[in-house]
DOVOLO-590975 format. One record per atom (N, C-alpha, C): residue in three letters; x, y, z. Coordinates in steps of 0.2 Angstrom, whole numbers, padded with zeros to 4 digits, always signed. Example, Ala and Ser with C-alpha at 12.3 -4.5 7.8 and 13.67 -1.06 7.14 Angstrom:
BEGIN
ALA+0066-0028+0039
ALA+0062-0022+0039
ALA+0066-0016+0039
SER+0064-0011+0035
SER+0068-0005+0036
SER+0064+0000+0039
This chain:
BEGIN
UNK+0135+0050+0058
UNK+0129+0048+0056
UNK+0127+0041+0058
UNK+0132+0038+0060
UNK+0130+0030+0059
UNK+0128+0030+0066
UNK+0130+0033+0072
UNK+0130+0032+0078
UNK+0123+0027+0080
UNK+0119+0033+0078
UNK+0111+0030+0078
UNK+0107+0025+0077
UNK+0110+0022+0071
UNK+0109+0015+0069
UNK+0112+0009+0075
UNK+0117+0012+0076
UNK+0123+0006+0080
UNK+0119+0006+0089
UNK+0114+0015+0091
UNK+0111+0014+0094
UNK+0104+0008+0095
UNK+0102+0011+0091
UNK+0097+0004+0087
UNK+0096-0001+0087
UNK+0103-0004+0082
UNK+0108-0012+0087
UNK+0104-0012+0093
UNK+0110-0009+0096
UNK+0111-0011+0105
UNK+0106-0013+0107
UNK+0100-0007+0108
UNK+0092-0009+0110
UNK+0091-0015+0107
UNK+0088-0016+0101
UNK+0086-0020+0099
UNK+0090-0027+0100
UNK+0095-0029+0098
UNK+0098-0034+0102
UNK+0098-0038+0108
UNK+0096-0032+0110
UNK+0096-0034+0121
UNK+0090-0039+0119
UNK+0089-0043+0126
UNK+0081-0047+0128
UNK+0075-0044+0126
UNK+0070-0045+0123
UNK+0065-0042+0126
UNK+0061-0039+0131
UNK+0063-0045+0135
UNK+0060-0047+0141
UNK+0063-0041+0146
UNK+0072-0040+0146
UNK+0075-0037+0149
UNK+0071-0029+0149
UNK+0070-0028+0141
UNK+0068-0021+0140
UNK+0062-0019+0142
UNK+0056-0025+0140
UNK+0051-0023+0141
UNK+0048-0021+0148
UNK+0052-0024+0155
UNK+0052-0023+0161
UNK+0053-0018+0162
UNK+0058-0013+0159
UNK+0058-0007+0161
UNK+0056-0001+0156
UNK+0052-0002+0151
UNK+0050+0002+0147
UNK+0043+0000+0146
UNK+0040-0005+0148
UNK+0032-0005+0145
UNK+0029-0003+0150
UNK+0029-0002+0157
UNK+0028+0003+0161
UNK+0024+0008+0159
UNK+0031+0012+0159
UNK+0033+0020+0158
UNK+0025+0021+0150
UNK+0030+0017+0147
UNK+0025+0018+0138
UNK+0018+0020+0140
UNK+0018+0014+0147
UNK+0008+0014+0147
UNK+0006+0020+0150
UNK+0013+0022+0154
UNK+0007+0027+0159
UNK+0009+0035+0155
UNK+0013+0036+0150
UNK+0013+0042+0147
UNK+0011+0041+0140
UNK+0004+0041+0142
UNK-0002+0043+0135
UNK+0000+0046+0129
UNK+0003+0053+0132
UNK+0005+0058+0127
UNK+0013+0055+0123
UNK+0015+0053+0125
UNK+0023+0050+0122
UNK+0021+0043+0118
UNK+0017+0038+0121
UNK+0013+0035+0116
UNK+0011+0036+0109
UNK+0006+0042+0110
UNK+0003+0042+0103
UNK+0007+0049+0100
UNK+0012+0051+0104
UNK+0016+0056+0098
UNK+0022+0053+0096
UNK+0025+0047+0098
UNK+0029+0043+0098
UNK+0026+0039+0090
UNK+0020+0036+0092
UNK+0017+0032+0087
UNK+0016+0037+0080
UNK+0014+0041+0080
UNK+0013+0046+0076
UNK+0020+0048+0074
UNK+0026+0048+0075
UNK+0031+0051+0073
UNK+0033+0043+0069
UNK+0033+0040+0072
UNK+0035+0033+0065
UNK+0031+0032+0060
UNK+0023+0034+0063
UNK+0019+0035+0055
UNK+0023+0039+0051
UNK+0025+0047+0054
UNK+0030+0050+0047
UNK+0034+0048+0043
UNK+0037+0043+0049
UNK+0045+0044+0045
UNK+0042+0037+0039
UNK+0037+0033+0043
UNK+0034+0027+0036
UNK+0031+0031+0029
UNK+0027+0036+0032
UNK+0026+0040+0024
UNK+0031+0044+0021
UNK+0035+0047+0025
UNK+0043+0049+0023
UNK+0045+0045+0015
UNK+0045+0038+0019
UNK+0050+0035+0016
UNK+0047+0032+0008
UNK+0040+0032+0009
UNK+0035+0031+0003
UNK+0037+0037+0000
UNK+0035+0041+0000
UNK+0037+0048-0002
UNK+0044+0047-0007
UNK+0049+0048-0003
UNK+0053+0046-0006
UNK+0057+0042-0011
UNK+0052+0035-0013
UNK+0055+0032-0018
UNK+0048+0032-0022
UNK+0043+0035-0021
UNK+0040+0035-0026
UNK+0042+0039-0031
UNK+0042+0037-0039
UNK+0043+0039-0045
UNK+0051+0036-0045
UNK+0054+0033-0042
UNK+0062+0033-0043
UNK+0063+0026-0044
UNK+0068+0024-0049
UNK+0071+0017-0048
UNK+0074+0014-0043
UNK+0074+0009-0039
UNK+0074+0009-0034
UNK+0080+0002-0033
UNK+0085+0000-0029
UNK+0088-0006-0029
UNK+0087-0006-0022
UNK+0084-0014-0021
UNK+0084-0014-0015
UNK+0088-0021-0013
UNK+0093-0019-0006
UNK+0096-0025-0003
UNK+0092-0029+0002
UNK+0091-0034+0002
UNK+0088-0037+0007
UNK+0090-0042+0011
UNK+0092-0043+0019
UNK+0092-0049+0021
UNK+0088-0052+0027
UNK+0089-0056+0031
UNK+0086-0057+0036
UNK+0087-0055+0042
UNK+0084-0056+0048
UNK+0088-0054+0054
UNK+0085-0057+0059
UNK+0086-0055+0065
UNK+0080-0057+0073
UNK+0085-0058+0077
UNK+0083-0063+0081
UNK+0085-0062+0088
UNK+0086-0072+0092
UNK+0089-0071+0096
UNK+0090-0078+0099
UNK+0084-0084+0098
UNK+0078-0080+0102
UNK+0071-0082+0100
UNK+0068-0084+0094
UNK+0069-0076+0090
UNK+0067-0078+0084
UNK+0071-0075+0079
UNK+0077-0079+0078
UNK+0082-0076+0072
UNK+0079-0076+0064
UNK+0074-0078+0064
UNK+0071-0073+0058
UNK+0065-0068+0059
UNK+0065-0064+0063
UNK+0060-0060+0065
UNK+0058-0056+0060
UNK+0062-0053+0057
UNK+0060-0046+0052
UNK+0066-0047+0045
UNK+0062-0044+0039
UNK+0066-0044+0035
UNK+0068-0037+0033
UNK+0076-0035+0031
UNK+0077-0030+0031
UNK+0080-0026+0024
UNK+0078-0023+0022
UNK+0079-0020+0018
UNK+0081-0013+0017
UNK+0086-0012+0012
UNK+0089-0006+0012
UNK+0087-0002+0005
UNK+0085+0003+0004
UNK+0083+0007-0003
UNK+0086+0013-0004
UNK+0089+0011-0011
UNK+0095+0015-0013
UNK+0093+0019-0020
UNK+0093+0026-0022
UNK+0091+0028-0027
UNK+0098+0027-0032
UNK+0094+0024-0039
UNK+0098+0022-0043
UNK+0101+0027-0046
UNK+0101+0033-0045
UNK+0101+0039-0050
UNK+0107+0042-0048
UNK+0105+0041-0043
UNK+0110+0044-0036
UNK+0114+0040-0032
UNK+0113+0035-0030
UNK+0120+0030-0025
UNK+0117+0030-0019
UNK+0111+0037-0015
UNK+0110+0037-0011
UNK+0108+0032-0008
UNK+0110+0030-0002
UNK+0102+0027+0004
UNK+0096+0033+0007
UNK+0092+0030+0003
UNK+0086+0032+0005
UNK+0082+0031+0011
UNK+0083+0023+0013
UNK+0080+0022+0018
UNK+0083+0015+0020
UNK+0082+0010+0026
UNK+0084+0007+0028
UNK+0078+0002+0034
UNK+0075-0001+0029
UNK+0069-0004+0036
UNK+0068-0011+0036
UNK+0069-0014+0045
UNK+0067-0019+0044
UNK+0058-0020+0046
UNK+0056-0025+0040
UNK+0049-0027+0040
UNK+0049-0031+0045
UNK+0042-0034+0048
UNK+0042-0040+0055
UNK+0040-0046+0048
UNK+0042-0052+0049
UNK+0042-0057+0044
UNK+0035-0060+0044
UNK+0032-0057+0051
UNK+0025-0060+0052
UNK+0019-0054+0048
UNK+0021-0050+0048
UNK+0014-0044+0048
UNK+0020-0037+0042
UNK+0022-0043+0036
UNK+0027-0039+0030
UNK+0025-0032+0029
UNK+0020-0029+0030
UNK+0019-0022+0032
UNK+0021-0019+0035
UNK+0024-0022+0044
UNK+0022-0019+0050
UNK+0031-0016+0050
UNK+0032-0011+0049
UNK+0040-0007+0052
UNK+0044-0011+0060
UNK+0048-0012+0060
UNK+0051-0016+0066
UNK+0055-0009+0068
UNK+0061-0007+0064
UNK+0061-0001+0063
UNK+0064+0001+0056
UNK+0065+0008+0057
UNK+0066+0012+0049
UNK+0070+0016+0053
UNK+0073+0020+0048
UNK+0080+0024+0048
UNK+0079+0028+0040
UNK+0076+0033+0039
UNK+0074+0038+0033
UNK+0080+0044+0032
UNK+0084+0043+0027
UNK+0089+0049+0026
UNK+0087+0055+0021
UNK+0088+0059+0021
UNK+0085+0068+0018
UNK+0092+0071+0015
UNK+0092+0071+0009
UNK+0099+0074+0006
UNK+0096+0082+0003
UNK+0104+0084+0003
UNK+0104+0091-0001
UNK+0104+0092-0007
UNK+0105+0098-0010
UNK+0108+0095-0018
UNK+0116+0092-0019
UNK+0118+0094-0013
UNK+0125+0091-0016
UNK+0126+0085-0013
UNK+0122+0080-0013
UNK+0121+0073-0008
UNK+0122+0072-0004
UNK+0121+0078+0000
UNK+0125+0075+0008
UNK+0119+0075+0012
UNK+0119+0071+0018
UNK+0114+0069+0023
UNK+0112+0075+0026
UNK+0108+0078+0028
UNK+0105+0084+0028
UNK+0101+0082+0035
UNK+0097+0077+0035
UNK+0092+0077+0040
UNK+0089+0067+0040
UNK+0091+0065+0045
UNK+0087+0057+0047
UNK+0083+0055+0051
UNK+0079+0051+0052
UNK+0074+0050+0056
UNK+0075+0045+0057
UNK+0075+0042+0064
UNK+0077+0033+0067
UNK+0067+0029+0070
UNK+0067+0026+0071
UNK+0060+0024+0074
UNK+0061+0017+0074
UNK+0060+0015+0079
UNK+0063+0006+0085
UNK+0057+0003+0087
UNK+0055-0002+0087
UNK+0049-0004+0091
UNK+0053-0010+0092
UNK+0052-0011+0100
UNK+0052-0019+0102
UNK+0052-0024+0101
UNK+0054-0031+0100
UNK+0052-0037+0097
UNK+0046-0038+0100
UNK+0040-0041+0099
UNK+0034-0042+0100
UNK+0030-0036+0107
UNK+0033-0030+0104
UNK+0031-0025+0108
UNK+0028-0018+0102
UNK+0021-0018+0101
UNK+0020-0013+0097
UNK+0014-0006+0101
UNK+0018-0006+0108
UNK+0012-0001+0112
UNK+0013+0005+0110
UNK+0021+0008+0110
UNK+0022+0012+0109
UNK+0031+0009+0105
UNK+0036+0015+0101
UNK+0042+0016+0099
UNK+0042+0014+0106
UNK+0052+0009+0106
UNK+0055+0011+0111
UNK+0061+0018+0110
UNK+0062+0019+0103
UNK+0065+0021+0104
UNK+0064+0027+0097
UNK+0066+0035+0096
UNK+0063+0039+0092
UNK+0067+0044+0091
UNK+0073+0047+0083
UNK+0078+0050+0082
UNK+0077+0055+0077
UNK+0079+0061+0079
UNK+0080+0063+0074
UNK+0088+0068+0073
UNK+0092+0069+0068
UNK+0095+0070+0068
UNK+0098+0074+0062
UNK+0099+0081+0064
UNK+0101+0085+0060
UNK+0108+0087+0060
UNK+0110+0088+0053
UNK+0115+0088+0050
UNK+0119+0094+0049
UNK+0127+0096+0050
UNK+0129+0102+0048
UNK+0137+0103+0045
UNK+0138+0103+0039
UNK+0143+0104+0036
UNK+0147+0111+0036
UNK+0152+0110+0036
UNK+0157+0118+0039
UNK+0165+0115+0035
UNK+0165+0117+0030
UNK+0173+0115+0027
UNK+0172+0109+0027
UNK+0178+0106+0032
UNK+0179+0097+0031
UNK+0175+0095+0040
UNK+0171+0100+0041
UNK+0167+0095+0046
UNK+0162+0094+0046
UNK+0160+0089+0049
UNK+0152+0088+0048
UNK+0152+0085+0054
UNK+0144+0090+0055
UNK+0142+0088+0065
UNK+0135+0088+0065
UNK+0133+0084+0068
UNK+0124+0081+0068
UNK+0124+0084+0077
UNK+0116+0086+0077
UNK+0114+0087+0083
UNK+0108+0080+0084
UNK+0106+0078+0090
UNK+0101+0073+0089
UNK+0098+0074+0095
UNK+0090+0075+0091
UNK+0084+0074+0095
UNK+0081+0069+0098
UNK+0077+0067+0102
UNK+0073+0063+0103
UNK+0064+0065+0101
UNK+0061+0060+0100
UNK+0055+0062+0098
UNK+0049+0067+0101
UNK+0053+0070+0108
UNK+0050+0073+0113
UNK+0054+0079+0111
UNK+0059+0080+0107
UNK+0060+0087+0105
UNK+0067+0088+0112
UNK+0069+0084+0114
UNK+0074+0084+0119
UNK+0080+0084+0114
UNK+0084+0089+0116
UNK+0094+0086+0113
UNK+0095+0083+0116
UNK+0097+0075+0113
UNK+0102+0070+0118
UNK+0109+0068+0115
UNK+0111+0072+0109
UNK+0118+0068+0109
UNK+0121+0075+0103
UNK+0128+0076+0101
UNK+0130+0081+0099
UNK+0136+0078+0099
UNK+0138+0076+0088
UNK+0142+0073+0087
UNK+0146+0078+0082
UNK+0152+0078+0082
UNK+0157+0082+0074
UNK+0162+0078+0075
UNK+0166+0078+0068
UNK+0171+0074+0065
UNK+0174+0080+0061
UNK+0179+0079+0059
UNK+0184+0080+0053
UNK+0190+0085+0052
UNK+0190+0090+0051
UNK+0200+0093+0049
UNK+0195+0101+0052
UNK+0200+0105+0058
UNK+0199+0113+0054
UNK+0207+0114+0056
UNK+0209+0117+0051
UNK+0216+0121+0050
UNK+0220+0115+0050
UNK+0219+0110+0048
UNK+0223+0105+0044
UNK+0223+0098+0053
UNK+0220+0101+0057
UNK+0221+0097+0062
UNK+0213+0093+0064
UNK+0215+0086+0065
UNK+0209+0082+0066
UNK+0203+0086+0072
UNK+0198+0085+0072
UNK+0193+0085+0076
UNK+0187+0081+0079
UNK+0188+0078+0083
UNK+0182+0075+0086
UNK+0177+0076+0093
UNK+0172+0076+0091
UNK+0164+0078+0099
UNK+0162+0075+0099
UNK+0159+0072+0104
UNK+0155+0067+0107
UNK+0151+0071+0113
UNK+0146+0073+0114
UNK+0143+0075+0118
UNK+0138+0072+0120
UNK+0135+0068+0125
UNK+0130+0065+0129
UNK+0124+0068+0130
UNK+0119+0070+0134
UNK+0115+0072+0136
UNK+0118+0076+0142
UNK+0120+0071+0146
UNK+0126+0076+0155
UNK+0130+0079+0152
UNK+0133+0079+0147
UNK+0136+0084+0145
UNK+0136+0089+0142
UNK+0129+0090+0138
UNK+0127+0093+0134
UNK+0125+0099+0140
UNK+0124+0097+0146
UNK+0121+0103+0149
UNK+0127+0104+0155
UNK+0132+0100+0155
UNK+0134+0102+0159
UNK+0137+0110+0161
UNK+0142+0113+0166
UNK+0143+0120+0167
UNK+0149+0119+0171
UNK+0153+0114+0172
UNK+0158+0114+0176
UNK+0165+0120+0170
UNK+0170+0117+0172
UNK+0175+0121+0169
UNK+0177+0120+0162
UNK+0177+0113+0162
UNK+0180+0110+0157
UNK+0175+0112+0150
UNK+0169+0109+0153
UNK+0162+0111+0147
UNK+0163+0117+0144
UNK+0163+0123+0149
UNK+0161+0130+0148
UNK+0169+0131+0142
UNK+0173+0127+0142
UNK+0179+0130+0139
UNK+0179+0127+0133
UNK+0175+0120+0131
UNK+0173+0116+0123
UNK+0169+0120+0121
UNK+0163+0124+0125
UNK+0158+0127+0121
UNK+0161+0132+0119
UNK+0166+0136+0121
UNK+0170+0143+0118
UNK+0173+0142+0114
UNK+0177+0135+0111
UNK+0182+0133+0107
UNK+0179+0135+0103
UNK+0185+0135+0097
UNK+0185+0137+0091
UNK+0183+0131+0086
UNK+0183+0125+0091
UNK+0182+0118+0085
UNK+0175+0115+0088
UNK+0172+0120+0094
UNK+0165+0119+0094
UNK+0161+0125+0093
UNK+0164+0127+0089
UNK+0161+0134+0086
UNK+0160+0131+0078
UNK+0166+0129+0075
UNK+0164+0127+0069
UNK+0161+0123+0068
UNK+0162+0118+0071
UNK+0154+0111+0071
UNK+0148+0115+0072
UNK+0147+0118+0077
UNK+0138+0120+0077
UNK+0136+0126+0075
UNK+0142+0131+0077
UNK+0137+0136+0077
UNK+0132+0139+0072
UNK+0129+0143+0071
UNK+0122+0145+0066
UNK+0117+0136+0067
UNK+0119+0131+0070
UNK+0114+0127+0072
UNK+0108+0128+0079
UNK+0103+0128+0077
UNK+0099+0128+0079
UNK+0099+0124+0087
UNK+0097+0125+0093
UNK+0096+0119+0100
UNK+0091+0117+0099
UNK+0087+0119+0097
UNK+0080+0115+0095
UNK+0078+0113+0089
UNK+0076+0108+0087
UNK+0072+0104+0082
UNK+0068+0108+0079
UNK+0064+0112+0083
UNK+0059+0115+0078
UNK+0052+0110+0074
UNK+0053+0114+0068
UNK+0048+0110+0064
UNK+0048+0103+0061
UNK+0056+0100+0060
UNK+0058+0094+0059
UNK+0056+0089+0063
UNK+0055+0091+0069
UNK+0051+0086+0074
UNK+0047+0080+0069
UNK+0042+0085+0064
UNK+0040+0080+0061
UNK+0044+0079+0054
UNK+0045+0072+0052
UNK+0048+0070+0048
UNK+0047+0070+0042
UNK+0053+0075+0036
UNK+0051+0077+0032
UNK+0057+0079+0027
């Protein structure tokens, strides 16, 4: 579950300037990935409303940013009291206290567990489009738990499980090249028995999750 966050870091962290070179580009000449990118952040920000409305709410806050601007955004994490959960995790920009830098929205079950989360990234002083847009679904099996993870185009790029089957450790990490890959080695994790019980009865597509919910 945490990958994603950590992905988030990285981008974000890097230069602006670095990033912006090779993604403000791309952002301007694909219209469509713009305003369905923009549009899927607007979800996951009424998601997140959604969610803590009517609940007691404890919120942790600190600061953050970047070499430039080390207090760029203030961050804050919302935890339902009732429940211990995190609910949500956003950093505000310190200039425009409304405006999402990004969010990271989590969807439990009844039995607490992560079920379903949504990532959403914008640039330091880059608000044309996300640069970056996650969604990630969740699948418990015994003592494992494997998330498959979308992009806000509805692409699979990453496919992760952890934990015990038959008393012995498991771990998956799948890429995107990987994820399609067909050589020998691939075709023989897809038939395992320990990537049988992370995904199987999961879905390859996102479906209606796409929008955030």
């Amino acid at each position: 579950m945490k990958r994603n966050v950590a992905i988030t870091l990285i981008l974000l962290s890097l230069s602006a300037h670095a990033l912006a070179d090779g993604n403000q580009s791309t952002m301007k000449e694909d219209t469509v990935q713009v305003k369905s990118w923009n549009h899927f952040s607007d979800l996951c920000l009424d998601l997140h409303q959604k969610q803590i409305s009517g609940k007691k709410i404890k919120k942790i806050e600190k600061t953050g940013g970047y070499r430039a601007n080390p207090e760029y955004y203030r961050e804050v994490t919302y935890i339902d009291e009732a429940t211990g959960n995190i609910l949500s995790n956003i950093q505000w920009e310190m200039e425009h206290p409304d405006v999402p830098h990004s969010m990271e929205v989590f969807v439990y079950d009844k039995k607490g567990r992560v079920i379903r989360d949504y990532v959403s990234a914008y640039l330091p002083f880059q608000r044309n489009a996300p640069v970056q847009t996650l969604i990630n679904i969740h699948n418990y099996n015994g003592d494992l738990h494997a998330f498959k993870q979308y992009d806000g185009s509805t692409d699979l790029v990453y496919e992760f499980c952890e934990g015990k089957l038959n008393g012995k450790e498991v771990q998956i990490r799948l890429f995107e090249d990987d994820l399609f890959a067909t050589d020998y080695d691939a075709r023989q994790l897809f038939k395992s028995p320990e990537y049988k019980a992370c995904f199987n009865g999961m879905s390859s597509q996102v479906g209606k999750y796409i929008r955030p919910q």
